[in-house]
Structure formats: structure tokens, C-alpha cells
Backbone as CSV, one residue per row, in Angstrom:
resi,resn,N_x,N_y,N_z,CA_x,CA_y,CA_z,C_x,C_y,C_z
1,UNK,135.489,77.747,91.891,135.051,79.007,92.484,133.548,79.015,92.760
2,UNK,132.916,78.155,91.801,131.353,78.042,92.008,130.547,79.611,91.246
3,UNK,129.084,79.476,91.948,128.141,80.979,91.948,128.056,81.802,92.492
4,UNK,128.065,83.011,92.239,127.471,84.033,93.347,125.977,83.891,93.517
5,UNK,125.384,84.122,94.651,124.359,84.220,94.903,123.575,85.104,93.914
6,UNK,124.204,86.050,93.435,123.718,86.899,91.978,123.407,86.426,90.673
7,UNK,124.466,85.279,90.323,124.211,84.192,89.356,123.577,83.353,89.569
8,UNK,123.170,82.935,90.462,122.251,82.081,91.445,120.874,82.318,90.752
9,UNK,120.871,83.496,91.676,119.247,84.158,91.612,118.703,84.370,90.195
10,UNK,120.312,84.793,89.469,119.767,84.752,87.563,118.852,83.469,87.135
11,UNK,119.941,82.249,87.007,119.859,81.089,86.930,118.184,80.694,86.679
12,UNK,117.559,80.910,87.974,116.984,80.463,88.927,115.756,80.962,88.813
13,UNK,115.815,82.231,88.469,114.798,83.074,88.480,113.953,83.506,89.865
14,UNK,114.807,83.467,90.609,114.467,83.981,92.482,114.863,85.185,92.453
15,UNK,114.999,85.763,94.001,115.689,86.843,93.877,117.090,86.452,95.159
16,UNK,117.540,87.315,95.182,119.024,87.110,96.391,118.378,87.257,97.387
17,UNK,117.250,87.995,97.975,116.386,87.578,99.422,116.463,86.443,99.727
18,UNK,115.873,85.785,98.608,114.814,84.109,98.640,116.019,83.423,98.997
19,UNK,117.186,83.401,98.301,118.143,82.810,98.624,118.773,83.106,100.065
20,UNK,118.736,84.159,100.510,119.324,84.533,101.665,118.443,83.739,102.844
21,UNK,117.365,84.120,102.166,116.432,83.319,103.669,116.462,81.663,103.331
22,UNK,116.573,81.103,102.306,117.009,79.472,102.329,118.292,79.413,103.202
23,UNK,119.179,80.282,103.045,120.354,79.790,103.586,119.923,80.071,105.651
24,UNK,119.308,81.266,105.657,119.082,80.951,106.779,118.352,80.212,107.623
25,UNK,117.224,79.554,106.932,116.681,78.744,107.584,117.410,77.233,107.463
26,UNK,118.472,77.164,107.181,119.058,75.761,106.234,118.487,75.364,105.456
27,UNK,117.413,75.589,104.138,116.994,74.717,103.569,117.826,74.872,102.950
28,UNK,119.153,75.285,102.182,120.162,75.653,101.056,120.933,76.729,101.400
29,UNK,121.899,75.968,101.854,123.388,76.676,102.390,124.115,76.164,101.612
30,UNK,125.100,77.688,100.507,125.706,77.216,99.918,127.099,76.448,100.236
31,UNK,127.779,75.438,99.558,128.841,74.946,99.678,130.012,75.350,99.712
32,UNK,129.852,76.735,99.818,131.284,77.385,100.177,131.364,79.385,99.884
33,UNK,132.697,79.797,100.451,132.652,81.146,100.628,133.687,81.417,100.067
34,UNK,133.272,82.775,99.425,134.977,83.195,98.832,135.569,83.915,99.649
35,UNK,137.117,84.176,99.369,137.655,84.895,100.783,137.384,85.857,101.541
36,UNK,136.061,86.625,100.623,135.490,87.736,101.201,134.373,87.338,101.878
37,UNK,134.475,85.920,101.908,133.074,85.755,102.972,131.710,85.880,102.423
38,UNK,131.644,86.342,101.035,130.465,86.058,99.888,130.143,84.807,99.732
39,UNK,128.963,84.119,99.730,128.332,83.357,99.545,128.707,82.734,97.877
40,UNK,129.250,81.289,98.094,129.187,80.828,96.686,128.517,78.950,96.546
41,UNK,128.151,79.054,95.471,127.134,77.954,94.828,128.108,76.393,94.030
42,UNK,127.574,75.818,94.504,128.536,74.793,93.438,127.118,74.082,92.425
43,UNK,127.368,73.299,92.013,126.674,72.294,91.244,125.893,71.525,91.372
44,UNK,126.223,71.043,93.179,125.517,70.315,94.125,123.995,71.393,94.367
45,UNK,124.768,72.200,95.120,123.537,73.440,95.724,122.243,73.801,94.660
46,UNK,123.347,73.706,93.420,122.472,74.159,92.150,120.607,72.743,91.858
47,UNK,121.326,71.510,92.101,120.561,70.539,92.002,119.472,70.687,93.062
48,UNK,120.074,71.126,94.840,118.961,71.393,95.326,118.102,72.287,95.295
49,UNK,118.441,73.405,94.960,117.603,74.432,94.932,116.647,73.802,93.722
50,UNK,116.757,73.615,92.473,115.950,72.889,91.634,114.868,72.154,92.391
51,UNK,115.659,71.177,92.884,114.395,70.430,93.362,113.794,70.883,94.725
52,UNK,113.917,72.385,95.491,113.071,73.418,96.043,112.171,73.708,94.974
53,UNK,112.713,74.417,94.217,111.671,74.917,93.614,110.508,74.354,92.655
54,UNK,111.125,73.055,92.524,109.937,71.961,91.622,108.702,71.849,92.604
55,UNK,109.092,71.523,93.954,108.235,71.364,95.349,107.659,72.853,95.522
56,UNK,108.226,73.650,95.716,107.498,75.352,95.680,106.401,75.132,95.195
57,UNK,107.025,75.118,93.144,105.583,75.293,92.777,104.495,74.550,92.979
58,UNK,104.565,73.428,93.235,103.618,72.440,93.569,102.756,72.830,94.771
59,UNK,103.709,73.740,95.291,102.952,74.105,96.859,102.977,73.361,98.076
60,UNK,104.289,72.975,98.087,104.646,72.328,99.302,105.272,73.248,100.140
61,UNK,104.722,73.824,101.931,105.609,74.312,102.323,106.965,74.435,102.484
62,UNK,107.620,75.591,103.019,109.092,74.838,103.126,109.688,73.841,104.515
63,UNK,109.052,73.748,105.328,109.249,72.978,105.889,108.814,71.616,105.869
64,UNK,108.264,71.433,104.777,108.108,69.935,104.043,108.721,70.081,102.854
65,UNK,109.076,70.623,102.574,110.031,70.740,101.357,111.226,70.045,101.959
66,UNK,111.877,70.873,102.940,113.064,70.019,103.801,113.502,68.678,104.323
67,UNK,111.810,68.340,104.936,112.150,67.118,104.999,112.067,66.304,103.960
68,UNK,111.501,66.612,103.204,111.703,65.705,101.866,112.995,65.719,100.979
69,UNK,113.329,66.635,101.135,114.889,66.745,100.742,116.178,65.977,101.318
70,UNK,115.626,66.104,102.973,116.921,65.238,103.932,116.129,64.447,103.895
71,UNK,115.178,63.476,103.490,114.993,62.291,104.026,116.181,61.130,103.427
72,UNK,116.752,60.766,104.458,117.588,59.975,104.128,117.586,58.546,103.405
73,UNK,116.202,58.157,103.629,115.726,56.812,102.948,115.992,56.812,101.159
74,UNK,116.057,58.620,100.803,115.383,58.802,99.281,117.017,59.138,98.843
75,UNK,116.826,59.396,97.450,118.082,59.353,96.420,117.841,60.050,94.906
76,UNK,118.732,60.908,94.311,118.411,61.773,93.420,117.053,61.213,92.359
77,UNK,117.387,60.047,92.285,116.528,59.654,91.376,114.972,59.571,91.503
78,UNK,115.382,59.144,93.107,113.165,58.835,93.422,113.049,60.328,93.692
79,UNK,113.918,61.397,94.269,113.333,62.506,93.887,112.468,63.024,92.669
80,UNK,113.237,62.506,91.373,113.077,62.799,90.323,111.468,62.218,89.860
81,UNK,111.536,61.022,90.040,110.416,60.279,89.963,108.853,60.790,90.449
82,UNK,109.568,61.102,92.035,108.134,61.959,92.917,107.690,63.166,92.086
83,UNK,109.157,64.185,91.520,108.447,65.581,91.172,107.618,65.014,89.671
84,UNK,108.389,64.261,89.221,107.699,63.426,88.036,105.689,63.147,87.815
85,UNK,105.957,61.861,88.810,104.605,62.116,89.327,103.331,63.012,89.467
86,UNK,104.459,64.201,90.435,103.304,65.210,91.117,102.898,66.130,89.987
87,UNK,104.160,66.548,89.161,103.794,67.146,88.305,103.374,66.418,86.849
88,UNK,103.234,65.363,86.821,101.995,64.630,85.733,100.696,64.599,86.371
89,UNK,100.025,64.852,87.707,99.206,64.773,88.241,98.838,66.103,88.056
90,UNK,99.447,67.276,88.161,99.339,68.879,88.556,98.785,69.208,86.622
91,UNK,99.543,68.434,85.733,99.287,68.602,84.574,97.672,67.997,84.452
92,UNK,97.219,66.792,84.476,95.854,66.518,84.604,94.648,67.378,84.921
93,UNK,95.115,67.711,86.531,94.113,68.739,87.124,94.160,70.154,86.068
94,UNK,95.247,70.290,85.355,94.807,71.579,84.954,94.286,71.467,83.432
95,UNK,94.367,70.134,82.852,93.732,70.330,81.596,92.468,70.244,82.120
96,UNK,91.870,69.442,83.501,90.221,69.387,83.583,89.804,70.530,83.918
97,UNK,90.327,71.862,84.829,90.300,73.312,85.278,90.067,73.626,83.769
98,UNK,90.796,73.939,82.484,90.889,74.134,81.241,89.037,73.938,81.078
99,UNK,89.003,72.531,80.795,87.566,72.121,80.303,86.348,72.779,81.021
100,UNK,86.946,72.868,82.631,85.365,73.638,82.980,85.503,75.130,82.640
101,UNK,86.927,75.487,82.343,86.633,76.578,82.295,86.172,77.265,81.000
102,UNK,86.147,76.512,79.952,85.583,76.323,79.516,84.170,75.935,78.797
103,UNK,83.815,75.671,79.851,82.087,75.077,79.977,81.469,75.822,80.657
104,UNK,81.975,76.836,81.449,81.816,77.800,82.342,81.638,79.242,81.400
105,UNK,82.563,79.091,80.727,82.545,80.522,79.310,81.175,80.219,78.667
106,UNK,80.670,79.015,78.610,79.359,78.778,77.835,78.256,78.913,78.598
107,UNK,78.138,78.686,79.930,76.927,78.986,80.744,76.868,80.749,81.092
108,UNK,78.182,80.935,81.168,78.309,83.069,81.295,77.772,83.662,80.165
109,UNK,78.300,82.719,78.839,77.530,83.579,77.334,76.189,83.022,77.546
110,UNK,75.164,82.048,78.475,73.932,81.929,77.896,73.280,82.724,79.662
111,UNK,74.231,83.642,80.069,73.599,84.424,81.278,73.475,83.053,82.116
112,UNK,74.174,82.572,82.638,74.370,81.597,83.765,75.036,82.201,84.992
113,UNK,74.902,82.319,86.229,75.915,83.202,87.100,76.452,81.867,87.895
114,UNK,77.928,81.714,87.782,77.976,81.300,88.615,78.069,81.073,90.560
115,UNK,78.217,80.582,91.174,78.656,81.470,92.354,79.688,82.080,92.682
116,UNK,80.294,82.840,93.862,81.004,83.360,93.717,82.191,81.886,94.276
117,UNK,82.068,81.550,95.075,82.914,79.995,94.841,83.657,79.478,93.750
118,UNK,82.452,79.299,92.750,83.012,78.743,91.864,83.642,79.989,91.009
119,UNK,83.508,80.994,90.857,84.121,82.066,90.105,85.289,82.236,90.095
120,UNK,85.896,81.883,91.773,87.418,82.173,91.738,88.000,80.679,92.093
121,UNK,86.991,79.416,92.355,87.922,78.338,92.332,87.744,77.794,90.603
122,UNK,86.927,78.050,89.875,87.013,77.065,88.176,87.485,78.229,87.263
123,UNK,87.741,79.208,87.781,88.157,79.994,86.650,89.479,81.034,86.623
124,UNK,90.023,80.437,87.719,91.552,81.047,88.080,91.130,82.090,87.748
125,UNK,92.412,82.994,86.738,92.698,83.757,86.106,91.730,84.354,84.934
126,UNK,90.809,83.471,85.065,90.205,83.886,84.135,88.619,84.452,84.355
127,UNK,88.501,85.856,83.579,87.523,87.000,84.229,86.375,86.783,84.124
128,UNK,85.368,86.130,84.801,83.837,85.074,84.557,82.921,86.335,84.472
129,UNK,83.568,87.448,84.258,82.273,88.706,84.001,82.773,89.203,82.477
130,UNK,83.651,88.745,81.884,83.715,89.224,80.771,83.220,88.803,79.902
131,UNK,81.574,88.182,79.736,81.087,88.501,78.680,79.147,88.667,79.385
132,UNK,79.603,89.244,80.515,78.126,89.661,81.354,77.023,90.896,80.459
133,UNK,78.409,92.234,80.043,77.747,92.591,79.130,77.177,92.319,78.023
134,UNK,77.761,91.892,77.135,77.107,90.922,75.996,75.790,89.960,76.255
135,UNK,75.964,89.098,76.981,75.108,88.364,77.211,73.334,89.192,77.837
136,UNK,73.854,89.802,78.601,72.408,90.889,78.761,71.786,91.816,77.622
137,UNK,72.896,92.226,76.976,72.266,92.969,75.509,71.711,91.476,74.493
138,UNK,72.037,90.238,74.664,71.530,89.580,73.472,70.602,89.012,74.219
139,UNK,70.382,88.300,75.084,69.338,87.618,75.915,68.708,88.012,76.979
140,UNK,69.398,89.189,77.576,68.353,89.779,79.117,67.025,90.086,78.981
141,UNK,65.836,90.219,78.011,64.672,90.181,77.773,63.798,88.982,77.173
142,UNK,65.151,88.161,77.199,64.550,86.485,76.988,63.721,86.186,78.607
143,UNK,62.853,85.039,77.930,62.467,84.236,79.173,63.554,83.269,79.595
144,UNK,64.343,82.875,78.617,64.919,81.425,78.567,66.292,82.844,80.178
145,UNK,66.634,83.615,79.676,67.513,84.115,80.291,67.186,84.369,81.668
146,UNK,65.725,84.616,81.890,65.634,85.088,83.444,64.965,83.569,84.052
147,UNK,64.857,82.415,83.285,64.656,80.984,83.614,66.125,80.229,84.015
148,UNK,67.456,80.680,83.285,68.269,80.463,83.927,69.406,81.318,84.679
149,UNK,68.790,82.807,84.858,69.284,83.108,86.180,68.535,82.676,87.223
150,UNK,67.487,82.083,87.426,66.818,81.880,88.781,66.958,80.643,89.237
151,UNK,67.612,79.603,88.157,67.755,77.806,88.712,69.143,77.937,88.954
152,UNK,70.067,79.369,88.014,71.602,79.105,88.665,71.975,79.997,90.271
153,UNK,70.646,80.601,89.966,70.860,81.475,91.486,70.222,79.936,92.480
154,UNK,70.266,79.245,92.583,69.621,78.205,93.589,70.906,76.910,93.704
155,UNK,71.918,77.183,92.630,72.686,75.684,92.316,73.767,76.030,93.578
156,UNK,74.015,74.907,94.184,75.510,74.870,94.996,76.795,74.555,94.152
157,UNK,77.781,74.687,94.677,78.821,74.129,94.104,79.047,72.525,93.627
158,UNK,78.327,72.004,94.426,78.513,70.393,93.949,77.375,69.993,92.352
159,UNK,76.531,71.292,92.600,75.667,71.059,91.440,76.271,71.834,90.395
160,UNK,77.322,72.549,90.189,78.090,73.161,88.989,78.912,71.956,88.947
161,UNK,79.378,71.098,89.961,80.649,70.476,89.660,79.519,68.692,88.771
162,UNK,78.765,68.690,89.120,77.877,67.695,88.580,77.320,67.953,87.362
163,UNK,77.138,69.466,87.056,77.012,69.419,85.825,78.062,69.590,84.801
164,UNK,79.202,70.195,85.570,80.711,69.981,84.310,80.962,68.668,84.507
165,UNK,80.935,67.646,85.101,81.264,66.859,84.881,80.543,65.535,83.945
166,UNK,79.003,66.182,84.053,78.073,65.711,83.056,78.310,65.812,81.269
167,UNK,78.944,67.085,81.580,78.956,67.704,80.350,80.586,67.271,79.572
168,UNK,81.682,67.298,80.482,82.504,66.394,80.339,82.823,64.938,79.651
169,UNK,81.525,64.345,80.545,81.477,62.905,80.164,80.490,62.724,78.235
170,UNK,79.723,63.707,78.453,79.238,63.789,77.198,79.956,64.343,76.073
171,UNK,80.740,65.021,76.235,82.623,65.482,75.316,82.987,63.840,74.627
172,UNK,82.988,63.443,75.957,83.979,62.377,75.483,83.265,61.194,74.909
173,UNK,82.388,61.082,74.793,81.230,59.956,73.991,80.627,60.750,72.894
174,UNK,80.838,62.019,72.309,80.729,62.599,71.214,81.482,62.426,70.416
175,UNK,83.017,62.885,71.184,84.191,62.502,70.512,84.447,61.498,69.810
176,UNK,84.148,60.098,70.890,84.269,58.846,70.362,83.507,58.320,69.426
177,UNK,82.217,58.736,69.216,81.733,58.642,68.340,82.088,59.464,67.104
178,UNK,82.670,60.535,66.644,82.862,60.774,65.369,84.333,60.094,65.503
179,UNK,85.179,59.651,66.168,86.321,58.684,65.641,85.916,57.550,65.008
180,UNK,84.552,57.306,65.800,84.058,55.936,65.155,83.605,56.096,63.298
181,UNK,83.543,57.237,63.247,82.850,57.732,61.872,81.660,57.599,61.672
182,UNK,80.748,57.763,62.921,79.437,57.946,62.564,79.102,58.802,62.540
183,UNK,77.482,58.979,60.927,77.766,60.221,60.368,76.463,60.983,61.570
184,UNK,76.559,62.114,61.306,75.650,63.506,62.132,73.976,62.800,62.236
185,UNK,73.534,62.278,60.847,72.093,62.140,60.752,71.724,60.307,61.436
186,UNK,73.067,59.960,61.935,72.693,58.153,62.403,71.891,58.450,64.215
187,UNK,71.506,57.387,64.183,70.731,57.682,65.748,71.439,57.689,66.769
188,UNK,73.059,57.087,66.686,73.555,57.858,67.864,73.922,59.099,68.192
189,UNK,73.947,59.596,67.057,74.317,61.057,67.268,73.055,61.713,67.393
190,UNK,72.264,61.336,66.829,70.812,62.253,67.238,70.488,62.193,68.375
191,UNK,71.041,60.745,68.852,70.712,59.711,70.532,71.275,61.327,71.662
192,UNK,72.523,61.715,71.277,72.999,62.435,71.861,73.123,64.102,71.684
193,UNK,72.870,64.363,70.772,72.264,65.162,70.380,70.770,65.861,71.129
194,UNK,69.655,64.703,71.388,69.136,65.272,72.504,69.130,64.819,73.508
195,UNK,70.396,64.316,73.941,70.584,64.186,75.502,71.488,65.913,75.956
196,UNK,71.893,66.361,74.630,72.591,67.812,75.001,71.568,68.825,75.226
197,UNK,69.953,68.410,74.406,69.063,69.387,74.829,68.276,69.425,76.039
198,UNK,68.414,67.747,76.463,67.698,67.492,78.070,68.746,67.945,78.802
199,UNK,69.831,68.396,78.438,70.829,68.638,79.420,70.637,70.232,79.917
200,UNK,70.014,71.006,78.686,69.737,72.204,78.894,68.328,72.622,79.439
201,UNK,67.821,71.388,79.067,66.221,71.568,79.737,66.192,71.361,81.036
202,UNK,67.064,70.456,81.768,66.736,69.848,82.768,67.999,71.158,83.978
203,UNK,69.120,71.660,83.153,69.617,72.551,84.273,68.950,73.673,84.148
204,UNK,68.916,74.188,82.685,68.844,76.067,82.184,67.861,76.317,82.102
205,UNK,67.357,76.326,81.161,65.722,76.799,80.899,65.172,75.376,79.543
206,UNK,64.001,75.669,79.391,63.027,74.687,78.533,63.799,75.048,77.410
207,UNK,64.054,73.987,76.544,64.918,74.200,75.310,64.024,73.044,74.255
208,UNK,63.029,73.834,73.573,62.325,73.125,72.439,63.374,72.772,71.662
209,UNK,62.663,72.336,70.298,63.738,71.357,69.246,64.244,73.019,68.786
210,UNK,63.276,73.822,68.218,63.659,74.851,67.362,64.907,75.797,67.992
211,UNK,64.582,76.121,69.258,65.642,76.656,70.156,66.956,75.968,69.803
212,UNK,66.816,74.269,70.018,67.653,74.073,70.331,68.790,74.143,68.729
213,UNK,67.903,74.234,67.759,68.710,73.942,66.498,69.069,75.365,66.003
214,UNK,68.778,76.344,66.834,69.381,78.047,66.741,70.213,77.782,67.617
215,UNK,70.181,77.464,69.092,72.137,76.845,69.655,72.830,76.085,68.815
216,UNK,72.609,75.013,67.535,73.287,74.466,67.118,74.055,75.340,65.934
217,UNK,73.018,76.154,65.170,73.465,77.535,64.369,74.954,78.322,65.009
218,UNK,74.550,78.689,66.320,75.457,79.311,67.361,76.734,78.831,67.375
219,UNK,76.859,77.213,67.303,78.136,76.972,68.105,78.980,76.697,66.313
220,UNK,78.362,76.905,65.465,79.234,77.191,64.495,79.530,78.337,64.145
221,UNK,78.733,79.788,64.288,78.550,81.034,63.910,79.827,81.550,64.664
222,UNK,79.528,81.368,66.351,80.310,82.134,66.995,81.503,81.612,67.245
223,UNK,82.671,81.885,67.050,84.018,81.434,67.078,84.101,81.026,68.372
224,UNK,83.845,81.602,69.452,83.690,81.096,70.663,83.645,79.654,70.892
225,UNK,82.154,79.510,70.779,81.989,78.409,70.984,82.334,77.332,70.190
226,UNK,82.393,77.783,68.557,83.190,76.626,67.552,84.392,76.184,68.387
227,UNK,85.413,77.147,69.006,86.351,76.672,69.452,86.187,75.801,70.980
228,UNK,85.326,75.881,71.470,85.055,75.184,72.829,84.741,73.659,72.085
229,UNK,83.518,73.405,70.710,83.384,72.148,70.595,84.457,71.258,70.045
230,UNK,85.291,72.679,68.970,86.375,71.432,68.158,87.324,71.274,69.090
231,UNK,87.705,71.863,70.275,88.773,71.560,71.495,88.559,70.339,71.470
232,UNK,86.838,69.468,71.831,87.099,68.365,72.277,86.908,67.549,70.878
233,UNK,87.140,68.152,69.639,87.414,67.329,68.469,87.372,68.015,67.424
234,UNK,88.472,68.257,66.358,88.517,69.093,65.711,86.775,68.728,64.567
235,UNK,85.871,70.068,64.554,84.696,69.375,63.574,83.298,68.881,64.155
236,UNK,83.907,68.886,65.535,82.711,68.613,66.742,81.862,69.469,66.535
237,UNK,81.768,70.650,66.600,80.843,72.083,66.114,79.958,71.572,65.067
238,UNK,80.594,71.610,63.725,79.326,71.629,62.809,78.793,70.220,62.961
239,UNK,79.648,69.223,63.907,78.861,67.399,63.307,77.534,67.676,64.267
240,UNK,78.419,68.336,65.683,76.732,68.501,66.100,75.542,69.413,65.825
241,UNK,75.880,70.596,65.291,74.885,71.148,64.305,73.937,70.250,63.978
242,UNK,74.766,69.783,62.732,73.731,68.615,62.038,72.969,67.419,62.591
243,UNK,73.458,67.090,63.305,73.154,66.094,64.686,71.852,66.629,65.534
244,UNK,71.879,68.316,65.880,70.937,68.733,66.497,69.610,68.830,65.147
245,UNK,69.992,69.369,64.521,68.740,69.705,63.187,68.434,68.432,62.609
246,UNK,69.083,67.027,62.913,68.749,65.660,62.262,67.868,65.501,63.354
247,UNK,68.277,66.086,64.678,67.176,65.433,65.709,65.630,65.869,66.057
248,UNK,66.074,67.566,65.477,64.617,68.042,65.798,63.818,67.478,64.431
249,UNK,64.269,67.108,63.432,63.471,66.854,62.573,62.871,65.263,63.253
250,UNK,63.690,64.846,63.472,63.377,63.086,63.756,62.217,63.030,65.073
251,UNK,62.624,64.425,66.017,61.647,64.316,67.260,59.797,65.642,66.819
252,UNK,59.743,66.353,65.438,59.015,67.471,64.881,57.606,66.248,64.995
């Protein structure tokens, strides 16, 4: 007897429109009618619509959706393989979206604006003014604060994307280094340690040693940011603390 287009749409999580208009454009005409001429689903239909909607979300129109469906060269399996693929690729891009957006929550808490570009392409869903207030009640009568609204009011997009990706690459050679088990006070970590403060000197504002070892206070104090450093390693927070206060002493 098969589905109704009602069980369909359950299934499926569409609605009976979506389905109505697949069937009319042919991308998914079901395999048969009951005597009333109602639309019904078999098992087959069920597999394609699946692999519509794997392609949907990915954001393939539907008229490339189709042909990728009838291409006759292909077979259930390299289907499987492609959505495989696309969506191990779709997974990537969004843990690195994750990280800037992330790194992005840290330049908004130190009054960083980004542009409006980057506001709605690195931060999806997520509201890049919600912590504008805060940040003006703790720092808007800083110098350091109106030093880096005026170098982020000048940055393009390729210069936000150069510096998450700076900041990125320095994640991951922090990381590796406390896997290695080197401790907070050895010189690579101090090594890097103030390459995180030239990092702030050279985009944000002038970041002395002392400054910089009250940000290192910070990223353990405020849950916030504890959770942005141990993301990229559980413990990352306080090793670089100590890492920053081993360095200003080593550079005093």
C-alpha cells in the first residue's frame, strides 16, 4: 500500500506542499496511487527523497539536485559516498566558523567592532553585540579601548580573516606544546606567550608585560574566556596565565 504523503511529510520532517511541488516538478513522484487517486510512497521514493534532502541541506539547488540524482553514470552507493564527503567537508567548515566565532567573542569583550561583513558572515547566529554593553562599562574610558576601536575601524575583511587565522595557528602550537608536557615557566611557552602579546600589540592596542599579565588573570577569572582557551585544550587558560607572568618576569 506504501505512504501517504501525510506520513511522508511526518517521516521526513517537510511539509505536504514541499512534497507536492517535488512531485510536480518531477524531482519525486511517488510510485503509485491508491484508488482514490491519493498519492502513495514506497521505500524506493522514501530513499530518494533522503538523498533530496541530504543535497537541500548542503544547498544544492533543486535543479542540481536532479541531475545528480538521474545521473545515470552514479549508483546508490557513490551517492552515499558524495553526501559522505560533502558533509565531512560541511562538518570542518563549521568547527573553523565555531573557532572564529569564538575569537570574535574575544575581540567584542576587549571592544573590537567588527565589520558589518564579518558580523553576519563569522558569526551566523550568533549576536556580535551581545556583550557591547559590558565591554563599554569596563573599558570605554580606557585608552587601550579607543586604540582598538580606531585600528578595528580601519581593518578589512581579509585582515579579520588573517588575524583568526593567526590566532588559530597559535591554538594549535600551544596545544601541542602542553601535549608535549612542557611546563608554563620553560622558554617555549614564554616563546609564545609573548608572541600572544605582540599579537595584541601589533593588531589592538600597546599591550605592556603588566597589561598583559592582568589579560592572563582574565582568561582564568572570566568563565568566558577560560572556556574559549580550554576549548583548544582542556587547562590551556591557567598554563597560559603562568606562561604570560613567567614571561613578563623574564622580559621586566
Amino acid at each position: 500500500m506504501g505512504y501517504s504523503v501525510g506520513q511522508v511529510a511526518g517521516f521526513a520532517g517537510v511539509t505536504v506542499r514541499t512534497l507536492h511541488h517535488y512531485d510536480e516538478i518531477g524531482l519525486l513522484s511517488p510510485g503509485g496511487r491508491s484508488r482514490a487517486g491519493h498519492r502513495r510512497y514506497d521505500d524506493a521514493d522514501l530513499d530518494r527523497l533522503q538523498r533530496i534532502l541530504f543535497y537541500r541541506e548542503l544547498g544544492f539547488p533543486l535543479d542540481e539536485v536532479a541531475v545528480l540524482l538521474d545521473d545515470p553514470e552514479s549508483d546508490p552507493r557513490e551517492h552515499l559516498r558524495r553526501q559522505h564527503a560533502l558533509l565531512t567537508d560541511r562538518i570542518a567548515r563549521l568547527q573553523q566558523m565555531a573557532k572564529a566565532v569564538e575569537h570574535a567573542m574575544e575581540a567584542k569583550k576587549m571592544g573590537i567592532n567588527l565589520t558589518p561583513e564579518e558580523k553576519f558572515e563569522v558569526f551566523g547566529d550568533h549576536d556580535p553585540e551581545q556583550y557591547e554593553e559590558e565591554v563599554r562599562e569596563r573599558w570605554g574610558g580606557t585608552d587601550a579601548y579607543a586604540e582598538s576601536q580606531r585600528r578595528a575601524a580601519s581593518y578589512t575583511k581579509d585582515d579579520w580573516r588573517r588575524i583568526q587565522d593567526r590566532s588559530a595557528e597559535w591554538g594549535r602550537r600551544y596545544a601541542a606544546l602542553m601535549e608535549a608536557g612542557e611546563p608554563a615557566e620553560g622558554e617555549r611557552a614564554m616563546d609564545l606567550a609573548e608572541e600572544h602579546r605582540l599579537h595584541i600589540t601589533t593588531w589592538f592596542y600597546d599591550c605592556p608585560y603588566e597589561m598583559h599579565t592582568c589579560l592572563g588573570e582574565m582568561y582564568v577569572a572570566d568563565e568566558r574566556f577560560k572556556a574559549f582557551y580550554d576549548a583548544l585544550r582542556p587547562g590551556l587558560a591557567e598554563h597560559l596565565r603562568d606562561a604570560i607572568l613567567a614571561n613578563a618576569v623574564r622580559g621586566a
